[in-house]
N, C-alpha and C positions, 0 to 999 in steps of 0.2 A: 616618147620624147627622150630618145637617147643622146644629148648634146653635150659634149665635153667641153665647151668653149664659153667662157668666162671673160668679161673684163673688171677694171676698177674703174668708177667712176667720181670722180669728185663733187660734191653734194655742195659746194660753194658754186665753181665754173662749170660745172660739168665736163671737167676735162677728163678723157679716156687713157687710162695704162693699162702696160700687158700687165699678166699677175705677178710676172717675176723682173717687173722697175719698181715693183711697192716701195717708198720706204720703209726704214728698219721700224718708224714709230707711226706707222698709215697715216701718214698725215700730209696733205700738200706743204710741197719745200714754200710756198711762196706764201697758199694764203691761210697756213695751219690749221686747215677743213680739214674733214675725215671723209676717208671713201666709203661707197658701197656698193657691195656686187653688182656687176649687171650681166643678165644672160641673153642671146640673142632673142630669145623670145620676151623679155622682159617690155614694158609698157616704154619705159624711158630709151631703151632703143630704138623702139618701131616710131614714138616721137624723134627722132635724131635723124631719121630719113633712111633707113635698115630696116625696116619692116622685115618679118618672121612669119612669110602666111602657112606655113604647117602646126598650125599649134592643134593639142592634143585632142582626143577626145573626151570633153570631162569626167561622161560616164563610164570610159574606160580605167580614166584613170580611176575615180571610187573602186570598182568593182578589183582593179589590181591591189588597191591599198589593203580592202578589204580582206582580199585573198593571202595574202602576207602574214595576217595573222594567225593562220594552221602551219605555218614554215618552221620549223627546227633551228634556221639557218639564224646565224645569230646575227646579223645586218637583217634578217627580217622581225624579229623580236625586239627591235630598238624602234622606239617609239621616234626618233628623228632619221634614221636610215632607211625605214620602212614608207616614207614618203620621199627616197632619194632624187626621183625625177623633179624633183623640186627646189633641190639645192647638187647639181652636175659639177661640183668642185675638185673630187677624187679624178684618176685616170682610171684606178682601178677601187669601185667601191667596195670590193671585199675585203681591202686592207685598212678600212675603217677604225679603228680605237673605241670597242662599244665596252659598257658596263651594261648593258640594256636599258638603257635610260628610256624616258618618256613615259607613255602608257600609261598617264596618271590618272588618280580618279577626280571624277568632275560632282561634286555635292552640292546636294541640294542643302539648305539651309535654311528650314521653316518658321523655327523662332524667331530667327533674324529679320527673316521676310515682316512675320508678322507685327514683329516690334515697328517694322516700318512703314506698315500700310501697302506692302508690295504682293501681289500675285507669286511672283517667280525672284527667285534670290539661289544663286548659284556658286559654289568656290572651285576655281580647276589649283586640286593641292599639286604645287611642283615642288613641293616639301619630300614630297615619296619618291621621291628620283634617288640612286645609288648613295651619293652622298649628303641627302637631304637639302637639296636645294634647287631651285632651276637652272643654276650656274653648268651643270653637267650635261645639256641638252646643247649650249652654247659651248662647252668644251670639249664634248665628243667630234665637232664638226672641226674645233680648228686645230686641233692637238693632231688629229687626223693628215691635215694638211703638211705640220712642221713633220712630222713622220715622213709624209713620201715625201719631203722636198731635202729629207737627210739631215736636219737639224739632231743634235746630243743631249743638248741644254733647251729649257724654258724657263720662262720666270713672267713674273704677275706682281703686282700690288694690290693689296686687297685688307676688305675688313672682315675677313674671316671666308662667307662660302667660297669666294672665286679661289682661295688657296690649297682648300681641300679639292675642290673638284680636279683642279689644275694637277695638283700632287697625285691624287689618285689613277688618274689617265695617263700623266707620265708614268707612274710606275705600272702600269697594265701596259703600258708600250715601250716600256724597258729604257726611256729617257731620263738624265737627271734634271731637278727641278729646282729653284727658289724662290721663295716668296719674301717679299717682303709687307709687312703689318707695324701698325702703329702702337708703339708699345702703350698697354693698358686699356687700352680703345675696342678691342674685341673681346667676345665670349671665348670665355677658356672651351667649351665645347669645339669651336672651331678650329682653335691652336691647336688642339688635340688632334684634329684631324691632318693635318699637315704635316705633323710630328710624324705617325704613325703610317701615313703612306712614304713617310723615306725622303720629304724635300728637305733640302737645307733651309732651315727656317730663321729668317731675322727679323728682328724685333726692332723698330728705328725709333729713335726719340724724335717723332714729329707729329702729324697729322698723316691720313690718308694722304692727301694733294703735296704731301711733300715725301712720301713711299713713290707718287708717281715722277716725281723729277730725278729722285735717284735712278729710279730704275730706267728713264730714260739716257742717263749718262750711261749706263751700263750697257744696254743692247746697242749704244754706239760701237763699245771698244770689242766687244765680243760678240760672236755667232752665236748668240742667243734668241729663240724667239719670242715674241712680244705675245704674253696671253691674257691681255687686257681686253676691255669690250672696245678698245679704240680699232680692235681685232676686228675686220669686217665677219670674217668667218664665225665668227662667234655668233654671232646677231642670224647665220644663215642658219646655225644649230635651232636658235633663242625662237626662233618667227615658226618651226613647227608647231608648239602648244595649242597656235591658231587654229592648224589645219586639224588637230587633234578634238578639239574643243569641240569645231563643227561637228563633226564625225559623228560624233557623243551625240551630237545634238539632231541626230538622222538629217547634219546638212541645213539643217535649219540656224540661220544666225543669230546671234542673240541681239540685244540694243543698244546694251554699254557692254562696256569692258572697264575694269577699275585695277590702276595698278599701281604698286609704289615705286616712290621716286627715288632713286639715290644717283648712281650713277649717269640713270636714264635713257641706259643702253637696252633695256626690255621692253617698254611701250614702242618703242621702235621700231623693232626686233618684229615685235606681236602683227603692227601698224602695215607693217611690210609684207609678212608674210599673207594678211588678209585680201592687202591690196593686190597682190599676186595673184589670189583666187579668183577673186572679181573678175581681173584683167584676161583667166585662161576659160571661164566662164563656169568654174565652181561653185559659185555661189554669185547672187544677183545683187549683194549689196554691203557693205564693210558697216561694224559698230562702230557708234562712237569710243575712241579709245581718252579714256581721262587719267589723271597721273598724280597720287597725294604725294607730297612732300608733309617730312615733321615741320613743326615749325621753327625749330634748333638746327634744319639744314634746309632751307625752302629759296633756295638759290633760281630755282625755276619760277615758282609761286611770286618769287618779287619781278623776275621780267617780266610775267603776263601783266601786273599791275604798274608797270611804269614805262617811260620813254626812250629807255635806252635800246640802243642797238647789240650791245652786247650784254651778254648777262655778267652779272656782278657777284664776284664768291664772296662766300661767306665763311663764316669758322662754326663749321659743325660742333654742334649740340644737341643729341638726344639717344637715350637708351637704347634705343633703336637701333644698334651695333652697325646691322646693316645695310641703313640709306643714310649711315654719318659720313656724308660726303659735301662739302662745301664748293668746291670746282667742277661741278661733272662734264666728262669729257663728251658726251652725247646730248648734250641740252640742244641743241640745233637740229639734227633728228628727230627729237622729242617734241619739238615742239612746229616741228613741220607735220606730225602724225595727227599732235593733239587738235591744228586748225584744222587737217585737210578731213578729220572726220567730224567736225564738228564737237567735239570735246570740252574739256574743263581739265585747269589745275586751281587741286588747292592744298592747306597744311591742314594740320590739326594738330594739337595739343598731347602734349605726355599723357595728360590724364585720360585727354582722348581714345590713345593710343590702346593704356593698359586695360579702360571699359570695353574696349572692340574685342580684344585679346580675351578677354572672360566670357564675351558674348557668344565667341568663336568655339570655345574650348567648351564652354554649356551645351554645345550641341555634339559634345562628342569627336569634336575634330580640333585638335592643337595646333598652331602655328608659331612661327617665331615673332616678334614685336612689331619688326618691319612688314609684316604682311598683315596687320591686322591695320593699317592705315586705311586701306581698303575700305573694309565698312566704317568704321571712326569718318572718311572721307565723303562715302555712300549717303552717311545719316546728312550731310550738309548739302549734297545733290538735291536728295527729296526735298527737304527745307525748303531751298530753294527755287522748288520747280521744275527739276532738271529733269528730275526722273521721276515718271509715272507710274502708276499700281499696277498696270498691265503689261508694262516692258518688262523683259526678261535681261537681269544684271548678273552680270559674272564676273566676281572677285577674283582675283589671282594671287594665290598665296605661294608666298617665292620662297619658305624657308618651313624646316620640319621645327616643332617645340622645343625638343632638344638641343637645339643650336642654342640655346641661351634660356638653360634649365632655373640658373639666378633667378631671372625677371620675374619668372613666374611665382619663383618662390617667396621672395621679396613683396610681391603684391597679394597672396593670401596671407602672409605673414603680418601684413597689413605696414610693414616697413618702405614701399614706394608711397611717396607720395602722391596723396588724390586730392582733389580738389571736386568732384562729381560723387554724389549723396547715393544715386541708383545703384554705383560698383558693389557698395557695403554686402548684400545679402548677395553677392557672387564671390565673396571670400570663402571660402576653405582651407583653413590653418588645420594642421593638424592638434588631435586632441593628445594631450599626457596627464591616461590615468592610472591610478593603482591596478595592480593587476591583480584585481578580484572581479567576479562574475557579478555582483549585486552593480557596482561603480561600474559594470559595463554598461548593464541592461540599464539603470537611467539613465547614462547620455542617451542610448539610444531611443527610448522614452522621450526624450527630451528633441531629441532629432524628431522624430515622428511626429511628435504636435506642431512644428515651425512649418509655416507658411513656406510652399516649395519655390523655387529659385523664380524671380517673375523675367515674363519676357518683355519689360521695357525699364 
Protein backbone atom coordinates (compact mmCIF):
# COMPACT_ATOMS: atom_id res chain seq x y z
CA UNK A 1 0.00 0.00 0.00
CA UNK A 2 2.42 2.46 -1.28
CA UNK A 3 -0.14 5.72 -1.62
CA UNK A 4 1.07 9.11 -1.51
CA UNK A 5 -2.17 10.85 -1.90
CA UNK A 6 -3.75 12.38 0.93
CA UNK A 7 -6.78 14.81 1.50
CA UNK A 8 -8.30 17.13 4.33
CA UNK A 9 -11.47 16.59 5.16
CA UNK A 10 -13.77 18.67 7.24
CA UNK A 11 -15.27 16.56 10.27
CA UNK A 12 -18.41 19.26 10.28
CA UNK A 13 -19.40 19.33 6.18
CA UNK A 14 -17.28 16.98 5.04
CA UNK A 15 -15.87 19.17 2.74
CA UNK A 16 -12.48 17.86 0.73
CA UNK A 17 -9.10 20.11 0.44
CA UNK A 18 -5.87 19.55 -1.26
CA UNK A 19 -3.19 19.56 1.63
CA UNK A 20 -1.51 22.55 0.66
CA UNK A 21 -5.34 25.11 0.75
CA UNK A 22 -5.11 24.09 4.76
CA UNK A 23 -5.46 26.98 6.62
CA UNK A 24 -2.80 28.55 8.54
CA UNK A 25 -4.93 27.33 11.87
CA UNK A 26 -6.82 23.86 10.27
CA UNK A 27 -9.71 25.07 10.69
CA UNK A 28 -12.75 25.65 8.26
CA UNK A 29 -12.83 29.51 7.15
CA UNK A 30 -16.69 29.17 7.58
CA UNK A 31 -17.75 26.65 10.02
CA UNK A 32 -14.36 26.63 12.49
CA UNK A 33 -14.38 22.64 12.41
CA UNK A 34 -11.10 20.90 12.38
CA UNK A 35 -9.98 18.46 9.58
CA UNK A 36 -8.83 15.06 9.29
CA UNK A 37 -6.85 13.17 7.16
CA UNK A 38 -8.35 11.13 4.60
CA UNK A 39 -6.54 8.65 2.36
CA UNK A 40 -7.87 7.08 -0.64
CA UNK A 41 -8.32 3.88 1.07
CA UNK A 42 -9.79 5.44 4.14
CA UNK A 43 -13.51 4.16 4.98
CA UNK A 44 -14.90 7.88 4.57
CA UNK A 45 -13.80 7.92 1.13
CA UNK A 46 -15.06 4.69 -0.24
CA UNK A 47 -18.50 6.15 1.71
CA UNK A 48 -18.21 9.38 -0.64
CA UNK A 49 -18.42 7.31 -3.78
CA UNK A 50 -14.36 6.61 -4.46
CA UNK A 51 -14.13 3.38 -3.41
CA UNK A 52 -10.33 1.93 -3.07
CA UNK A 53 -10.74 -1.86 -4.10
CA UNK A 54 -6.91 -2.57 -3.76
CA UNK A 55 -6.52 -2.57 -0.13
CA UNK A 56 -3.64 -4.40 1.53
CA UNK A 57 -3.25 -7.70 2.61
CA UNK A 58 -3.51 -7.62 6.28
CA UNK A 59 -1.36 -10.42 7.02
CA UNK A 60 1.19 -8.90 4.84
CA UNK A 61 1.09 -6.01 6.38
CA UNK A 62 1.64 -7.71 10.27
CA UNK A 63 4.39 -9.81 9.00
CA UNK A 64 6.18 -6.51 7.37
CA UNK A 65 5.57 -4.43 10.56
CA UNK A 66 6.90 -7.26 12.33
CA UNK A 67 9.97 -7.57 10.06
CA UNK A 68 10.96 -3.89 10.69
CA UNK A 69 11.90 -4.64 13.90
CA UNK A 70 15.47 -6.42 13.19
CA UNK A 71 16.07 -3.06 10.69
CA UNK A 72 19.10 -0.78 11.83
CA UNK A 73 17.26 1.79 9.71
CA UNK A 74 16.07 4.46 11.86
CA UNK A 75 12.32 5.08 10.37
CA UNK A 76 12.28 1.36 11.15
CA UNK A 77 13.07 1.69 14.87
CA UNK A 78 10.44 4.43 15.38
CA UNK A 79 7.57 3.06 16.75
CA UNK A 80 5.16 5.45 14.55
CA UNK A 81 7.36 5.12 11.08
CA UNK A 82 7.57 1.63 11.24
CA UNK A 83 3.88 1.21 10.71
CA UNK A 84 4.31 4.19 7.77
CA UNK A 85 1.82 2.42 5.36
CA UNK A 86 -0.64 3.68 7.72
CA UNK A 87 -0.17 7.14 7.77
CA UNK A 88 1.33 8.07 3.46
CA UNK A 89 1.87 11.87 4.45
CA UNK A 90 5.77 12.11 3.51
CA UNK A 91 6.90 12.09 -0.36
CA UNK A 92 9.82 10.75 0.93
CA UNK A 93 9.53 8.73 4.33
CA UNK A 94 13.24 8.70 4.88
CA UNK A 95 13.20 12.32 5.57
CA UNK A 96 11.02 11.66 8.68
CA UNK A 97 12.24 13.66 12.02
CA UNK A 98 12.52 10.39 14.35
CA UNK A 99 13.89 10.46 18.07
CA UNK A 100 12.76 6.72 17.93
CA UNK A 101 9.82 7.29 19.54
CA UNK A 102 7.04 4.61 20.14
CA UNK A 103 7.78 1.15 21.10
CA UNK A 104 6.54 1.57 24.39
CA UNK A 105 5.96 -0.91 26.91
CA UNK A 106 2.43 -2.26 27.54
CA UNK A 107 1.98 -3.27 31.71
CA UNK A 108 0.18 -5.43 33.07
CA UNK A 109 -0.96 -4.13 36.35
CA UNK A 110 -1.99 -6.77 38.99
CA UNK A 111 -2.66 -5.07 42.18
CA UNK A 112 -4.78 -2.61 40.29
CA UNK A 113 -6.70 -5.36 38.67
CA UNK A 114 -7.15 -7.03 41.73
CA UNK A 115 -8.10 -3.90 43.87
CA UNK A 116 -10.90 -3.95 41.29
CA UNK A 117 -12.23 -7.31 40.84
CA UNK A 118 -10.82 -7.47 37.22
CA UNK A 119 -9.08 -10.50 35.47
CA UNK A 120 -6.88 -8.29 33.02
CA UNK A 121 -5.87 -4.61 33.86
CA UNK A 122 -3.18 -3.17 31.49
CA UNK A 123 -1.09 0.47 31.05
CA UNK A 124 0.35 1.16 27.41
CA UNK A 125 3.28 3.86 29.20
CA UNK A 126 3.73 6.60 26.52
CA UNK A 127 5.57 8.20 29.23
CA UNK A 128 8.87 6.21 27.89
CA UNK A 129 8.81 8.01 24.64
CA UNK A 130 12.04 10.34 23.94
CA UNK A 131 10.73 13.23 25.77
CA UNK A 132 8.45 11.60 28.29
CA UNK A 133 5.33 11.92 26.86
CA UNK A 134 2.94 10.74 23.94
CA UNK A 135 3.13 14.07 22.63
CA UNK A 136 6.34 12.80 20.50
CA UNK A 137 4.62 10.14 18.50
CA UNK A 138 2.14 13.08 17.47
CA UNK A 139 5.18 15.32 16.65
CA UNK A 140 7.47 13.23 14.98
CA UNK A 141 4.64 12.82 12.20
CA UNK A 142 3.84 16.55 11.88
CA UNK A 143 7.25 18.38 12.42
CA UNK A 144 8.02 15.90 9.75
CA UNK A 145 5.66 17.34 7.38
CA UNK A 146 6.60 21.43 8.25
CA UNK A 147 10.33 20.12 7.26
CA UNK A 148 9.55 18.91 3.71
CA UNK A 149 6.94 21.68 2.91
CA UNK A 150 10.34 24.23 3.95
CA UNK A 151 8.78 25.87 6.85
CA UNK A 152 12.08 27.65 9.47
CA UNK A 153 9.83 28.40 12.49
CA UNK A 154 7.09 26.37 14.57
CA UNK A 155 5.38 27.11 17.55
CA UNK A 156 2.59 25.43 19.94
CA UNK A 157 0.77 26.41 23.06
CA UNK A 158 0.95 24.19 25.42
CA UNK A 159 0.95 23.11 29.16
CA UNK A 160 4.06 21.71 29.32
CA UNK A 161 4.70 17.98 27.16
CA UNK A 162 3.56 19.37 23.67
CA UNK A 163 6.41 22.09 24.12
CA UNK A 164 9.17 19.87 24.95
CA UNK A 165 8.29 17.38 22.26
CA UNK A 166 7.85 20.27 19.84
CA UNK A 167 11.25 21.97 20.97
CA UNK A 168 12.91 18.70 20.72
CA UNK A 169 12.10 17.61 17.02
CA UNK A 170 12.55 21.04 15.90
CA UNK A 171 16.02 21.11 17.17
CA UNK A 172 16.83 17.37 15.67
CA UNK A 173 15.58 19.00 12.35
CA UNK A 174 17.50 22.11 12.81
CA UNK A 175 14.22 24.40 12.86
CA UNK A 176 13.49 27.22 15.21
CA UNK A 177 10.79 26.98 17.68
CA UNK A 178 8.26 28.86 20.22
CA UNK A 179 6.10 27.90 22.63
CA UNK A 180 4.09 29.46 24.31
CA UNK A 181 2.80 28.31 28.24
CA UNK A 182 0.87 29.79 30.87
CA UNK A 183 2.86 31.37 33.37
CA UNK A 184 2.70 29.38 36.73
CA UNK A 185 0.35 26.73 35.40
CA UNK A 186 2.96 24.14 34.49
CA UNK A 187 5.53 21.68 36.07
CA UNK A 188 8.87 23.26 36.04
CA UNK A 189 9.96 19.70 34.80
CA UNK A 190 8.43 20.63 31.50
CA UNK A 191 9.84 24.26 31.18
CA UNK A 192 12.93 22.60 31.62
CA UNK A 193 12.57 20.81 28.74
CA UNK A 194 11.78 23.45 26.30
CA UNK A 195 14.64 25.66 27.69
CA UNK A 196 17.15 23.03 27.02
CA UNK A 197 16.09 21.82 23.54
CA UNK A 198 16.86 25.67 22.33
CA UNK A 199 12.96 27.08 21.69
CA UNK A 200 12.27 30.53 22.60
CA UNK A 201 10.19 30.07 25.45
CA UNK A 202 7.38 32.43 26.66
CA UNK A 203 5.65 32.58 29.49
CA UNK A 204 2.06 34.50 28.99
CA UNK A 205 0.01 35.91 31.73
CA UNK A 206 -3.13 33.90 30.93
CA UNK A 207 -4.53 30.46 30.87
CA UNK A 208 -3.80 27.82 28.22
CA UNK A 209 -7.01 28.93 25.88
CA UNK A 210 -5.63 32.21 25.86
CA UNK A 211 -1.66 30.90 24.84
CA UNK A 212 -4.04 29.54 21.98
CA UNK A 213 -5.46 32.95 20.66
CA UNK A 214 -2.23 34.56 20.72
CA UNK A 215 -0.67 32.04 18.97
CA UNK A 216 -3.30 32.07 16.61
CA UNK A 217 -2.65 35.84 15.78
CA UNK A 218 0.82 34.88 15.32
CA UNK A 219 0.82 32.08 12.49
CA UNK A 220 -1.36 34.78 10.76
CA UNK A 221 1.27 37.32 10.31
CA UNK A 222 4.28 34.82 10.03
CA UNK A 223 5.39 31.51 8.20
CA UNK A 224 5.02 29.74 10.99
CA UNK A 225 3.82 26.33 11.43
CA UNK A 226 0.92 25.41 13.69
CA UNK A 227 2.00 22.42 16.08
CA UNK A 228 -1.07 22.25 17.92
CA UNK A 229 -3.25 18.93 18.08
CA UNK A 230 -5.63 21.32 16.01
CA UNK A 231 -2.68 19.71 13.69
CA UNK A 232 -4.26 16.97 11.75
CA UNK A 233 -0.82 15.33 11.31
CA UNK A 234 -0.36 15.07 14.85
CA UNK A 235 -3.32 12.79 15.59
CA UNK A 236 -1.84 10.67 12.39
CA UNK A 237 1.58 10.28 14.55
CA UNK A 238 -0.98 9.99 18.07
CA UNK A 239 -3.52 6.92 16.35
CA UNK A 240 -0.08 4.59 16.07
CA UNK A 241 -0.21 3.55 19.93
CA UNK A 242 -3.43 1.69 18.67
CA UNK A 243 -1.73 -0.37 16.08
CA UNK A 244 1.12 -0.89 18.70
CA UNK A 245 -1.05 -1.96 21.51
CA UNK A 246 -2.59 -4.70 19.43
CA UNK A 247 0.57 -5.94 18.28
CA UNK A 248 1.59 -6.39 22.03
CA UNK A 249 -1.34 -7.93 22.30
CA UNK A 250 -0.59 -10.86 19.43
CA UNK A 251 -3.50 -8.92 17.56
CA UNK A 252 -5.78 -9.51 19.94
CA UNK A 253 -8.08 -6.29 20.91
CA UNK A 254 -8.66 -5.33 24.23
CA UNK A 255 -12.44 -4.07 25.49
CA UNK A 256 -11.74 -0.55 26.83
CA UNK A 257 -9.35 1.65 26.30
CA UNK A 258 -9.15 4.51 29.17
CA UNK A 259 -7.85 7.88 28.44
CA UNK A 260 -7.43 11.43 29.84
CA UNK A 261 -9.00 14.26 28.70
CA UNK A 262 -7.39 17.53 28.37
CA UNK A 263 -7.21 18.66 25.05
CA UNK A 264 -8.91 15.59 23.58
CA UNK A 265 -6.98 15.32 20.67
CA UNK A 266 -5.73 11.57 21.85
CA UNK A 267 -8.97 9.48 22.26
CA UNK A 268 -9.31 10.63 18.83
CA UNK A 269 -6.22 10.13 17.55
CA UNK A 270 -6.38 6.40 19.26
CA UNK A 271 -10.47 6.16 18.04
CA UNK A 272 -9.12 6.60 14.43
CA UNK A 273 -6.28 4.86 14.26
CA UNK A 274 -8.44 1.57 15.39
CA UNK A 275 -11.11 2.28 13.23
CA UNK A 276 -8.55 2.09 10.41
CA UNK A 277 -7.68 -1.41 11.42
CA UNK A 278 -11.02 -2.64 11.34
CA UNK A 279 -11.79 -0.99 8.17
CA UNK A 280 -8.39 -2.66 6.36
CA UNK A 281 -9.39 -5.84 8.06
CA UNK A 282 -6.66 -5.82 11.03
CA UNK A 283 -8.51 -6.70 13.37
CA UNK A 284 -12.31 -7.62 13.58
CA UNK A 285 -13.54 -5.12 15.99
CA UNK A 286 -12.60 -1.50 17.79
CA UNK A 287 -12.72 -1.06 21.98
CA UNK A 288 -14.61 0.89 23.61
CA UNK A 289 -12.61 4.11 23.85
CA UNK A 290 -13.67 6.36 27.23
CA UNK A 291 -12.19 9.66 28.25
CA UNK A 292 -11.61 11.04 32.16
CA UNK A 293 -11.62 14.62 32.56
CA UNK A 294 -10.60 16.25 36.26
CA UNK A 295 -13.24 17.65 37.63
CA UNK A 296 -11.34 21.28 37.77
CA UNK A 297 -11.31 21.02 33.70
CA UNK A 298 -14.41 18.45 32.62
CA UNK A 299 -15.58 20.78 29.77
CA UNK A 300 -16.37 17.49 27.91
CA UNK A 301 -17.98 15.49 31.04
CA UNK A 302 -20.50 18.50 31.26
CA UNK A 303 -21.61 18.25 27.40
CA UNK A 304 -22.30 14.39 27.71
CA UNK A 305 -24.58 15.54 30.62
CA UNK A 306 -26.50 18.39 29.23
CA UNK A 307 -28.53 19.79 26.09
CA UNK A 308 -26.37 21.80 24.49
CA UNK A 309 -25.09 21.80 21.24
CA UNK A 310 -21.87 23.08 21.73
CA UNK A 311 -19.69 22.54 24.58
CA UNK A 312 -19.24 25.20 27.16
CA UNK A 313 -15.39 26.08 28.49
CA UNK A 314 -14.68 26.33 31.50
CA UNK A 315 -11.58 27.71 33.61
CA UNK A 316 -9.32 24.93 34.37
CA UNK A 317 -8.54 23.88 37.75
CA UNK A 318 -6.57 21.09 38.80
CA UNK A 319 -2.86 19.81 39.53
CA UNK A 320 -3.10 17.89 36.82
CA UNK A 321 -0.81 20.29 34.78
CA UNK A 322 -1.54 18.43 31.81
CA UNK A 323 -5.49 18.12 31.00
CA UNK A 324 -5.74 22.01 32.49
CA UNK A 325 -7.40 22.84 29.66
CA UNK A 326 -10.89 24.45 29.79
CA UNK A 327 -11.55 25.09 25.68
CA UNK A 328 -10.31 21.87 24.12
CA UNK A 329 -10.04 22.26 20.56
CA UNK A 330 -10.77 18.39 19.86
CA UNK A 331 -13.98 17.83 21.89
CA UNK A 332 -16.01 17.12 18.60
CA UNK A 333 -13.65 14.25 17.57
CA UNK A 334 -13.69 13.18 20.90
CA UNK A 335 -16.70 12.71 21.35
CA UNK A 336 -17.73 11.44 18.01
CA UNK A 337 -14.91 8.37 18.93
CA UNK A 338 -16.39 8.08 22.61
CA UNK A 339 -20.30 7.37 20.97
CA UNK A 340 -19.30 5.53 17.89
CA UNK A 341 -17.51 2.98 20.23
CA UNK A 342 -19.74 2.84 22.61
CA UNK A 343 -17.89 4.52 25.39
CA UNK A 344 -18.11 6.83 28.56
CA UNK A 345 -16.86 10.25 29.89
CA UNK A 346 -16.33 10.90 33.08
CA UNK A 347 -14.27 13.39 35.88
CA UNK A 348 -12.91 12.50 38.97
CA UNK A 349 -11.65 14.37 41.90
CA UNK A 350 -8.00 15.69 42.93
CA UNK A 351 -8.08 13.29 45.69
CA UNK A 352 -9.01 10.82 43.21
CA UNK A 353 -6.55 11.58 40.99
CA UNK A 354 -3.45 11.66 43.58
CA UNK A 355 -5.04 7.73 45.19
CA UNK A 356 -4.78 6.46 41.32
CA UNK A 357 -1.25 8.00 41.21
CA UNK A 358 -0.04 5.96 44.27
CA UNK A 359 -1.82 2.88 43.16
CA UNK A 360 0.04 3.29 39.82
CA UNK A 361 3.46 3.97 41.21
CA UNK A 362 2.89 0.84 43.99
CA UNK A 363 3.26 -1.27 41.31
CA UNK A 364 6.45 -0.08 40.18
CA UNK A 365 5.46 2.02 37.36
CA UNK A 366 5.24 6.03 37.69
CA UNK A 367 3.32 8.38 35.74
CA UNK A 368 2.54 11.94 35.66
CA UNK A 369 -0.98 13.10 37.42
CA UNK A 370 -2.77 13.45 34.18
CA UNK A 371 -2.50 9.85 33.51
CA UNK A 372 -3.50 8.37 36.53
CA UNK A 373 -7.21 9.74 35.84
CA UNK A 374 -7.28 6.68 34.00
CA UNK A 375 -7.68 4.23 36.73
CA UNK A 376 -9.15 7.07 39.37
CA UNK A 377 -11.85 6.95 36.24
CA UNK A 378 -11.65 2.99 35.74
CA UNK A 379 -12.59 2.55 39.52
CA UNK A 380 -16.03 4.46 38.63
CA UNK A 381 -16.59 2.33 35.19
CA UNK A 382 -16.66 -0.87 37.40
CA UNK A 383 -18.96 0.75 39.91
CA UNK A 384 -20.93 1.19 37.66
CA UNK A 385 -21.26 -1.75 35.46
CA UNK A 386 -19.27 -0.63 32.69
CA UNK A 387 -16.74 -2.77 32.98
CA UNK A 388 -16.64 -6.55 33.69
CA UNK A 389 -13.93 -8.84 35.60
CA UNK A 390 -13.25 -10.58 32.36
CA UNK A 391 -12.81 -7.72 29.98
CA UNK A 392 -9.29 -6.82 29.25
CA UNK A 393 -8.89 -2.67 30.13
CA UNK A 394 -5.96 -0.66 28.94
CA UNK A 395 -4.98 2.41 30.58
CA UNK A 396 -2.96 4.85 28.66
CA UNK A 397 -0.56 6.64 30.52
CA UNK A 398 0.41 9.85 28.50
CA UNK A 399 3.21 11.40 30.63
CA UNK A 400 6.59 9.87 32.57
CA UNK A 401 6.68 10.78 36.62
CA UNK A 402 9.16 13.18 36.13
CA UNK A 403 7.21 15.57 34.30
CA UNK A 404 5.79 16.92 37.57
CA UNK A 405 8.34 15.46 40.32
CA UNK A 406 6.31 18.27 42.93
CA UNK A 407 3.11 16.28 42.90
CA UNK A 408 4.52 13.43 43.92
CA UNK A 409 6.46 14.76 46.50
CA UNK A 410 3.79 16.91 47.90
CA UNK A 411 1.48 13.85 48.40
CA UNK A 412 3.94 11.60 50.57
CA UNK A 413 4.94 14.67 52.20
CA UNK A 414 1.41 14.45 53.05
CA UNK A 415 1.20 18.24 52.02
CA UNK A 416 -1.64 17.64 48.92
CA UNK A 417 -4.50 17.50 50.06
CA UNK A 418 -6.80 14.24 50.58
CA UNK A 419 -9.93 13.82 51.50
CA UNK A 420 -9.73 9.51 50.78
CA UNK A 421 -8.65 7.58 54.19
CA UNK A 422 -7.12 4.36 51.97
CA UNK A 423 -4.17 6.93 50.38
CA UNK A 424 -2.63 7.20 54.15
CA UNK A 425 -0.65 3.81 54.09
CA UNK A 426 0.69 4.65 50.33
CA UNK A 427 2.59 7.63 51.76
CA UNK A 428 6.26 7.44 51.84
CA UNK A 429 7.87 10.57 53.30
CA UNK A 430 11.09 10.30 53.57
CA UNK A 431 12.63 9.40 57.10
CA UNK A 432 15.41 12.07 59.07
CA UNK A 433 17.49 10.31 61.28
CA UNK A 434 20.61 10.67 63.21
CA UNK A 435 23.32 9.11 61.66
CA UNK A 436 24.01 6.31 63.94
CA UNK A 437 23.56 2.54 63.10
CA UNK A 438 21.34 1.51 66.38
CA UNK A 439 18.50 4.73 65.14
CA UNK A 440 18.87 2.99 61.78
CA UNK A 441 18.31 -0.68 62.57
CA UNK A 442 14.87 0.57 64.54
CA UNK A 443 13.27 2.34 61.89
CA UNK A 444 13.82 -0.50 60.05
CA UNK A 445 12.55 -2.72 62.77
CA UNK A 446 9.91 -0.65 62.77
CA UNK A 447 9.35 -0.90 58.93
CA UNK A 448 9.40 -4.62 59.03
CA UNK A 449 6.52 -5.13 61.59
CA UNK A 450 3.87 -2.56 59.59
CA UNK A 451 1.30 -4.16 57.71
CA UNK A 452 2.64 -4.06 53.82
CA UNK A 453 1.20 -1.53 51.49
CA UNK A 454 -2.74 -3.06 50.82
CA UNK A 455 -4.17 -3.34 47.41
CA UNK A 456 -7.45 -1.55 48.08
Amino acid sequence: MNMRSHQLRCIGTGERIAPEDAPHDFRDPETRELYEIEYPWSESAETSGTPHRNLPNPSALRHLWAERRDSTLPIDQSGVWRYRELLPILKDDNTATTLREGNTPLYDLPRCAKSLGLDFLLAKHQGMNPTGSFKDTGMTAALSVAVERGYEWVACASTGNTSAAMAAYAARAGLRSIVFIPEGKIAWGKLSQSMDYGAMTVQLKTDFDGCVRILAELVKRHPIYLLNSVNPYRLEGQKTPAVEMVEQLDWQVPHHVIVPGGNLANGSALGKGFAEMKHLGLIDRVPKISVIQAMGANPLFQWFTNDHKEIDPVVADTRATAIRIGNPASWRKAARIIETTNGWCEQVSESEIAFAKAQIGAEGIGCEPASAVTLAGLKKLVAQGRVESGERTVLLLTGHTLKDPEYTIDFHRGTLAMDIEEAAPFRRPPLVLDADPETVLRALDAEMKNTPVPVR
